[in-house]
C-alpha positions as CSV (number, residue, x, y, z in Angstrom):
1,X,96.6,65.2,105.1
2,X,96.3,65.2,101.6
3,X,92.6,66.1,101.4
4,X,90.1,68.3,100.1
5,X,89.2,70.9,102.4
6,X,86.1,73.4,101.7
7,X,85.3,73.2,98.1
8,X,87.9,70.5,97.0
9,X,91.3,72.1,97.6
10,X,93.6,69.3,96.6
11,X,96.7,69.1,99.2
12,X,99.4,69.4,96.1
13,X,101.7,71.8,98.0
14,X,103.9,75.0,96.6
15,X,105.3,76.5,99.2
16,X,104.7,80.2,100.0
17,X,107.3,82.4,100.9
18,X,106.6,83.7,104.3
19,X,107.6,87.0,103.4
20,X,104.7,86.3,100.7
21,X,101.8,85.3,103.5
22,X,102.7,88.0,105.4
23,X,102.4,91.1,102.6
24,X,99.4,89.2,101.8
25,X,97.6,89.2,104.7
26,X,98.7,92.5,105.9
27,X,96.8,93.9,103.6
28,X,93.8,93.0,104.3
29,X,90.8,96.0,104.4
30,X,87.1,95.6,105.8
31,X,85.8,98.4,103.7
32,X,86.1,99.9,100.0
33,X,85.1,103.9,99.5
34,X,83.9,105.9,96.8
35,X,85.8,109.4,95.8
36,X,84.0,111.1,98.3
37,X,85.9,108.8,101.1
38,X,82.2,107.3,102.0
39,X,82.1,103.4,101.8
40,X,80.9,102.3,99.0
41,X,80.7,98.0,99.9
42,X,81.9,96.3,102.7
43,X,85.0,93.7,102.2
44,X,84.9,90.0,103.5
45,X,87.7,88.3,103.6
46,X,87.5,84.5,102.9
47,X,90.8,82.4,104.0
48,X,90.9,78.8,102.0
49,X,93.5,76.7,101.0
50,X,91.9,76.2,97.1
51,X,94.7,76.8,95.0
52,X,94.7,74.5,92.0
53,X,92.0,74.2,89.2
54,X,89.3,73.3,88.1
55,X,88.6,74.2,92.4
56,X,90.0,77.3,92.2
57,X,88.5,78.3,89.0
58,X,84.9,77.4,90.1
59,X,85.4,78.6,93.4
60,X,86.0,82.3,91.6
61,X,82.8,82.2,89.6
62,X,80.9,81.1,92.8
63,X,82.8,84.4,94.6
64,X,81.7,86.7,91.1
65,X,78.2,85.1,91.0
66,X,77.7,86.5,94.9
67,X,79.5,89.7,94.4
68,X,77.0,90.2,91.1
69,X,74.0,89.1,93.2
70,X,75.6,91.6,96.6
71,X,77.0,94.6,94.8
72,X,77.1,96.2,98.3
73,X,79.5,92.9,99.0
74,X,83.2,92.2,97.7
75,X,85.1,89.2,98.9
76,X,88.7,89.4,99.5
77,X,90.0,85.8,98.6
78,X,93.5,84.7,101.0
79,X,94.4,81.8,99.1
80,X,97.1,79.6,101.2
81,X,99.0,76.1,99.6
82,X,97.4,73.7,101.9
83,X,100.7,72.7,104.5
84,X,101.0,76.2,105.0
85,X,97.4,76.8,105.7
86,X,97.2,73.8,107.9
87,X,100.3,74.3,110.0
88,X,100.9,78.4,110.1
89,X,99.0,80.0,107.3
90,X,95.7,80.0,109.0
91,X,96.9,80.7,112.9
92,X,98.8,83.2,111.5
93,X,96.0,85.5,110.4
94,X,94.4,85.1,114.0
95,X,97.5,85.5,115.9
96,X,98.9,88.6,114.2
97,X,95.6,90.5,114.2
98,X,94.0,90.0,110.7
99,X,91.6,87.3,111.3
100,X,89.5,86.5,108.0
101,X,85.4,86.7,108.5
102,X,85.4,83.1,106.6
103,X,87.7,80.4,106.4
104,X,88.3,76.9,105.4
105,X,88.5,74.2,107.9
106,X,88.5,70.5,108.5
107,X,85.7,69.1,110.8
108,X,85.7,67.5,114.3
109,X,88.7,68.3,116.6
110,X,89.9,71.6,114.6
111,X,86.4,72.9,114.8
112,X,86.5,72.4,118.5
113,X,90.1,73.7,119.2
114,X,88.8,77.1,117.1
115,X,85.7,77.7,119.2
116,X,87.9,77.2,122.1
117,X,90.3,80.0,121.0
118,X,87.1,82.2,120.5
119,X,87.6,82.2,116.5
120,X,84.6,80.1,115.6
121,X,81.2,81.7,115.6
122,X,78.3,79.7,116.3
123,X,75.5,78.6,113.4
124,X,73.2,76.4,114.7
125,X,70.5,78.8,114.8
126,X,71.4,79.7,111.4
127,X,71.2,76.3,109.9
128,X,67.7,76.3,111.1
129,X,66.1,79.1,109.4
130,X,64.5,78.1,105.9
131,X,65.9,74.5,106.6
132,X,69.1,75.3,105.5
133,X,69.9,72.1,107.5
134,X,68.0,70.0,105.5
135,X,70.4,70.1,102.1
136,X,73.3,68.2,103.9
137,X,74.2,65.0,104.0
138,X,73.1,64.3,108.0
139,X,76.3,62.2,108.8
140,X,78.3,65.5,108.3
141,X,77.3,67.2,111.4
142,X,79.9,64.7,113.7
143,X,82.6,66.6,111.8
144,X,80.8,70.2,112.2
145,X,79.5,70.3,116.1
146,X,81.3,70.6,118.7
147,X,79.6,70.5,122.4
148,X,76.2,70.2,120.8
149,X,76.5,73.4,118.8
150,X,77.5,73.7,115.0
151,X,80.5,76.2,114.0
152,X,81.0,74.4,110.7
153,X,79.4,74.6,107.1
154,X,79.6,71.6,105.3
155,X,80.6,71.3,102.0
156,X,82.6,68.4,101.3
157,X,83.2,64.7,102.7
158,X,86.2,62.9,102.2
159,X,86.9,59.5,102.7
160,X,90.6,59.5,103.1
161,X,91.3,56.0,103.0
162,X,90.2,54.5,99.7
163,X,92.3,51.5,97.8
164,X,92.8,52.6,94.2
165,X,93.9,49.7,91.7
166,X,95.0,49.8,88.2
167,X,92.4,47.6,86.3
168,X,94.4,46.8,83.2
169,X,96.8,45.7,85.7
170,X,94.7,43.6,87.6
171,X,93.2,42.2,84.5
172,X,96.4,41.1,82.7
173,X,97.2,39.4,86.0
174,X,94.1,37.4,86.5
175,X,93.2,39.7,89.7
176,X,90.1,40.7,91.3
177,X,89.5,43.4,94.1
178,X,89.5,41.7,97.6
179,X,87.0,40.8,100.1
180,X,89.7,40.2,102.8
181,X,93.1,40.7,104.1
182,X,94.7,37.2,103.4
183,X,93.3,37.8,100.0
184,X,95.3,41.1,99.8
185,X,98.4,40.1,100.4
186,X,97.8,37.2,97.9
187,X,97.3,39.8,95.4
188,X,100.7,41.9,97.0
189,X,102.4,38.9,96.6
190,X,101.4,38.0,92.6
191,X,102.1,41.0,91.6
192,X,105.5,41.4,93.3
193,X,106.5,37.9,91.7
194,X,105.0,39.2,88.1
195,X,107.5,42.4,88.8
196,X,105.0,44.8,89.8
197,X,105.1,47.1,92.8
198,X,101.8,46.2,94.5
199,X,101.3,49.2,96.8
200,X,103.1,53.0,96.5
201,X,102.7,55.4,98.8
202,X,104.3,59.2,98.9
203,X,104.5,59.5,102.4
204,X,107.1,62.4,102.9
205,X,104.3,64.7,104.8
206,X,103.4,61.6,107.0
207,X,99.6,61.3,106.6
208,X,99.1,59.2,103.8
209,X,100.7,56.3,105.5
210,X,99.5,56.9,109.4
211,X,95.7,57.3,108.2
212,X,95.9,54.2,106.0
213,X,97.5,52.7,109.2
214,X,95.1,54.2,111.3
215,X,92.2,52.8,109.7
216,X,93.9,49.2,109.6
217,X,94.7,49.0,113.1
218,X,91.1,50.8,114.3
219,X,89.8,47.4,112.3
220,X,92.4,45.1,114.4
221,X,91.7,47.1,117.7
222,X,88.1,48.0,117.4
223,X,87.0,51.8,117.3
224,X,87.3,52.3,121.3
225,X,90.7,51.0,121.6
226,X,91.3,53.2,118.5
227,X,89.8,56.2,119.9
228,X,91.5,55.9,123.2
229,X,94.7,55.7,122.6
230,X,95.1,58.5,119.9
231,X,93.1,61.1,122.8
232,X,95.6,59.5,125.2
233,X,93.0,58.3,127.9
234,X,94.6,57.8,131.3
235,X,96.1,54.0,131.4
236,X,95.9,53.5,127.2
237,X,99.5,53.4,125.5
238,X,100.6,53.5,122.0
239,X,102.7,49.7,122.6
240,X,99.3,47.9,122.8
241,X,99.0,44.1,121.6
242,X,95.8,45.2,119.3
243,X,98.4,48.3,117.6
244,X,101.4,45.9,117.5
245,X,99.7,43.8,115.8
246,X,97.8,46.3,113.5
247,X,101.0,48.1,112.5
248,X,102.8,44.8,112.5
249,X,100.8,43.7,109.0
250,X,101.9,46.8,107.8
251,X,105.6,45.8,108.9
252,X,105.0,42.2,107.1
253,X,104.3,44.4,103.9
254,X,107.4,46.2,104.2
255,X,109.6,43.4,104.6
256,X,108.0,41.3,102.0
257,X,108.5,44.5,99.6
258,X,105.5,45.5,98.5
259,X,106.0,49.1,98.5
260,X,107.5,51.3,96.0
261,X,111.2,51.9,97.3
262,X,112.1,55.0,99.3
263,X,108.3,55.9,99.4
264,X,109.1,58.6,102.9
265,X,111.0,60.7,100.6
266,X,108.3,60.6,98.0
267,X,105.7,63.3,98.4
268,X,101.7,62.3,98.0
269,X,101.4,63.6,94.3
270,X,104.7,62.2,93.3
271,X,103.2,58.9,94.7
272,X,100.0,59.9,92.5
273,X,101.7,60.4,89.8
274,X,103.2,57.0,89.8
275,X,100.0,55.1,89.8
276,X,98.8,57.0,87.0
277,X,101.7,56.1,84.9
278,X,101.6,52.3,86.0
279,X,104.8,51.9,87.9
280,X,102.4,50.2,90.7
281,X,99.5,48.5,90.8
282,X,97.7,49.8,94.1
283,X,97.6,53.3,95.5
284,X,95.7,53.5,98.7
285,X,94.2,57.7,99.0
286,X,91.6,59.8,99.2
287,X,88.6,60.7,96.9
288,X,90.7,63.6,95.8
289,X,92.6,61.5,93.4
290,X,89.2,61.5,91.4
291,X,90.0,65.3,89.9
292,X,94.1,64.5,89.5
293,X,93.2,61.6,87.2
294,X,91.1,64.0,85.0
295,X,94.2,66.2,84.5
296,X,96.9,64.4,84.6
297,X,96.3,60.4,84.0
298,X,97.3,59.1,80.5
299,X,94.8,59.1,78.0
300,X,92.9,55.2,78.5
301,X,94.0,55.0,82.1
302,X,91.3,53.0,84.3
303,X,91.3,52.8,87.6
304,X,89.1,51.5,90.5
305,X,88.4,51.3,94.1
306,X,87.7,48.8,97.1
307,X,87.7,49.5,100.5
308,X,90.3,48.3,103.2
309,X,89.3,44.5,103.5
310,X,87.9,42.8,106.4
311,X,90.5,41.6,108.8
312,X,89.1,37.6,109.5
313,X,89.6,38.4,113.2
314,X,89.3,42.1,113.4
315,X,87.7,43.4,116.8
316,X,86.3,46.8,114.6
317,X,83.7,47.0,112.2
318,X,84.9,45.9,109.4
319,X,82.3,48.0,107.4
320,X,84.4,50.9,108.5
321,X,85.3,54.2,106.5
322,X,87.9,56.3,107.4
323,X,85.9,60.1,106.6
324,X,85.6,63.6,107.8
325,X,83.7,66.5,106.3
326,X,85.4,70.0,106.1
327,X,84.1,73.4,104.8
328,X,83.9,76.6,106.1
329,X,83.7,78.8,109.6
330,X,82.7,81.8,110.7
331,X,85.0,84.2,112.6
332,X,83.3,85.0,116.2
333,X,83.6,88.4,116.5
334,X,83.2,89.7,112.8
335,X,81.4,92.9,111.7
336,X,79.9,90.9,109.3
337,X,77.9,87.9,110.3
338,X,75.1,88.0,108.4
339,X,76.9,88.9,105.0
340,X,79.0,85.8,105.8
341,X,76.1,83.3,106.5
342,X,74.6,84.6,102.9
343,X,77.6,84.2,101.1
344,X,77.7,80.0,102.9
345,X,74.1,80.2,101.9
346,X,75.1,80.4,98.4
347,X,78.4,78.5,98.3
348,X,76.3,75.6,99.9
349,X,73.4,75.8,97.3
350,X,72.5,72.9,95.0
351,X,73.1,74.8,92.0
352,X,76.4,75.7,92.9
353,X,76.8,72.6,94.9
354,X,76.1,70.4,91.3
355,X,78.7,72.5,90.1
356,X,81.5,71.5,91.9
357,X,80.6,67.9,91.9
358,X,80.5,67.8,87.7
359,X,83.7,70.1,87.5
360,X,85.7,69.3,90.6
361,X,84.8,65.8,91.1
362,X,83.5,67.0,95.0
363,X,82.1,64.5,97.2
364,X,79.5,67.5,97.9
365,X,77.7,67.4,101.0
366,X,74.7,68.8,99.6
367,X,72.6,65.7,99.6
368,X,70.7,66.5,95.9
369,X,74.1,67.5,94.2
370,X,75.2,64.1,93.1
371,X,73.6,62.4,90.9
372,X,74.6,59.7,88.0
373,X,74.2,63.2,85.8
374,X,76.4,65.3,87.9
375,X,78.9,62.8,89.4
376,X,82.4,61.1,87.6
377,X,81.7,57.1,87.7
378,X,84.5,56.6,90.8
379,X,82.5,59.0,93.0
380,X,79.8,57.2,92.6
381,X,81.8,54.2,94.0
382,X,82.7,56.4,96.7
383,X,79.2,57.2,97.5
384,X,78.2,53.4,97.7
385,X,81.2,53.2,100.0
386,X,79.7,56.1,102.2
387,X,76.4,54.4,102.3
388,X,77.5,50.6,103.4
389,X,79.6,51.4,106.1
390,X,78.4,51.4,109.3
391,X,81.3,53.2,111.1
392,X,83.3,56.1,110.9
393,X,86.6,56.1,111.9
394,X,88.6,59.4,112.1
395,X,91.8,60.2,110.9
396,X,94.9,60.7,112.9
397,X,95.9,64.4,111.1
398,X,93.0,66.2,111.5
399,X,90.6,63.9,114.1
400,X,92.9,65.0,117.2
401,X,95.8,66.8,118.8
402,X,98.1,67.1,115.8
403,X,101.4,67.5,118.7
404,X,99.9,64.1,119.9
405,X,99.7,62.0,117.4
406,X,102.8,63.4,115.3
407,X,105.0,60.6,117.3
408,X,102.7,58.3,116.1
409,X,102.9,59.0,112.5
410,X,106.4,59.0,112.4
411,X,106.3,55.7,114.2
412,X,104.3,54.4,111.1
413,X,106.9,55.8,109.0
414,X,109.6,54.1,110.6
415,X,107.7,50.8,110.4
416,X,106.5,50.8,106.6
417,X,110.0,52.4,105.8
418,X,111.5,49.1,107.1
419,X,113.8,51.2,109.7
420,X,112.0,49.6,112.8
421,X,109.3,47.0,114.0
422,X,106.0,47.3,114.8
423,X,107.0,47.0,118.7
424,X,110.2,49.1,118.5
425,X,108.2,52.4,116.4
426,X,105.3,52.5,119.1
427,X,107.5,52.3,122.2
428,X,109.2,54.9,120.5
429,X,106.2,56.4,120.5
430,X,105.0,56.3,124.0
431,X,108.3,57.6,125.3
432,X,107.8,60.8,123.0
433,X,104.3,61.3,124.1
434,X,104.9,60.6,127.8
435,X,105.3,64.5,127.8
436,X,102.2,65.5,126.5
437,X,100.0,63.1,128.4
């Protein structure tokens, strides 16, 4: 799930030495002392996975700025690569008895499966005072509540399905963005004849491909369907006719070759990285490629969005945005709730907020920090994206039992790596799930 999470962590991966995480985190103190042995500030530790800059770099001035404003408050940064973080880094600190007092998160089912596990501390009464409530965007609290109650700080949304196009491409082959399917694999099919790769994915860690599938088949099958299957609602299976036939376009891709070759044993930036240098046309990610095209994309480079096009005879809404927000949690049962909420108090302010959008490229959640001043030109597309759908559709990684719908996105690998059909992946994946219903 090559995302942002918190303040725009992008999901390019180096992978930490366990030996690494676990000197790290052993570590970790609550308390500093002055020569006389008496504390002299208290320690919060703040687990993220920001690693890379410009996020990293702003996210350390935001941490200064606080300490400078708090000198009776230091914050102990746990930086973890993203994979790790999202697989073992973050359990890891709970489970072996050095849980952080903040840390990252993405919204919706994590947030509920950490308040279940007594990790997540409650801040909807927070959220209240001073109408701290009132700076966010107000679709973000889906993402942050969880039995009517909110555990989660905002401070990004990501849209995690976006369709990126190469507009000197398109240009020098007579394209425009499309309104609709049919007219989509027109396109696919131009540029594969002009000797273009029309779509690239890296799909070695699995989400880019099963959420951009995800959303497709959510506009074939309509949201409920959707919804169903992936909680794996008594009666609902995988080897539907609405997800046959959702993952089956996907399958007419593959066998009509419009994506790159080998693309499961090409990781997400590697993918990235491609598109920038023009060796495909179409690259379908999240908002997070916005900041990698400022660092790394060829001087003259421009690039564009549109959103996943209508399916003519879709049952979902084909207004649809595949989105979730992520930010930041508090642990349950730490000494130091009240320093913790002040330091989200801060992270989340506009100031700081208008920051991140101008430096990071952040889809901020803070409602006043993007502006045409403050924001790059694509998030502003995004934005407008945000603003004309009419349905939120969440993503298979993060949105629900990641055990459960692992079969699934290996199924969705098999199917747009040409190794099985539509039919064949998802009865695949209803034997491997029959387990775990």
């Amino acid at each position: 799930m090559n995302r942002r999470i918190a303040v725009g962590a992008s999901r390019a991966v180096h992978f930490m030495p366990a030996l690494a995480l676990v000197a790290f985190t052993a570590c970790g103190g609550r308390g500093e002392h002055d020569a006389t042995g008496e504390p002299s500030r208290i320690v919060l530790v703040m687990a993220h996975s920001t690693t890379g800059d410009p996020e990293k770099a702003e996210l350390d001035r935001t941490v200064a700025e606080f300490e400078a404003l708090h000198p009776d408050i230091a914050i102990k940064q746990n930086a973890i690569e993203t994979n790790i973080y999202e697989t073992i880094g973050l359990k890891s600190l709970f489970s072996g008895g050095t849980p952080p007092d903040v840390y990252s998160q993405w919204g919706k089912y994590l947030v509920g499966q950490y308040q279940e596990a007594g990790y997540a501390a409650d801040l909807t009464d927070e959220l209240e005072k001073d109408s701290w409530k009132d700076r966010f965007d107000p679709s973000v609290w889906t993402s942050a509540t969880y039995k009517g109650r909110i555990y989660l700080i905002p401070t990004s949304i990501d849209l995690t399905s976006v369709i990126w196009y190469n507009k000197k491409i398109f240009e020098q082959n007579g394209l425009e963005p499309p309104t609709t399917w049919t007219e989509f694999m027109t396109i696919c099919d131009t540029l594969k004849n002009n000797g273009i790769v029309p779509v690239c994915f890296g799909n070695r860690p699995l989400w880019p491909a099963a959420n951009w599938a995800a959303h497709l088949i959510s506009r074939v099958a309509g949201e409920q369907l959707y919804d169903d299957v992936l909680s794996m609602k008594p009666g609902t299976r995988f080897a539907n006719d609405a997800f046959i036939k959702g993952l089956g376009m996907i399958e007419a891709m593959a066998r009509s070759g419009y994506f790159n070759p080998g693309l499961n044993g090409v990781s997400d930036m590697e993918a990235i990285m491609l598109f920038f240098q023009g060796r495909a046309a179409i690259h379908p990610i999240g908002g997070w490629i916005i900041n990698h095209a400022k660092k790394a994309a060829p001087e003259g480079f421009e690039y564009d969005a549109f959103k996943m096009p209508a399916i003519e005879d879709g049952a979902g809404d084909q207004t649809s945005i595949l989105r979730l927000a992520s930010g930041y949690m508090v642990y349950r049962d730490t000494r130091y709730f009240d320093e913790a909420v002040e330091f989200l108090r801060y992270l989340t302010s506009v100031d700081v907020a208008k920051r991140f959008v101008s430096r990071c490229g952040t889809f901020s959640s803070v409602q006043s920090a993007i502006t045409e001043e403050t924001a790059d030109p694509h998030l502003l597309t995004l934005v407008s994206m945000h603003r004309s759908a009419h349905t939120v559709v969440t993503a298979p990684d993060v949105g629900y039992d990641r055990a459960k719908v692992l079969p699934f996105m290996d199924a969705v690998s098999l199917v747009i790596g040409g190794q099985k059909s539509a039919r064949e992946a998802l009865e695949q994946c209803d034997r491997a799930v029959a387990a775990l219903r």
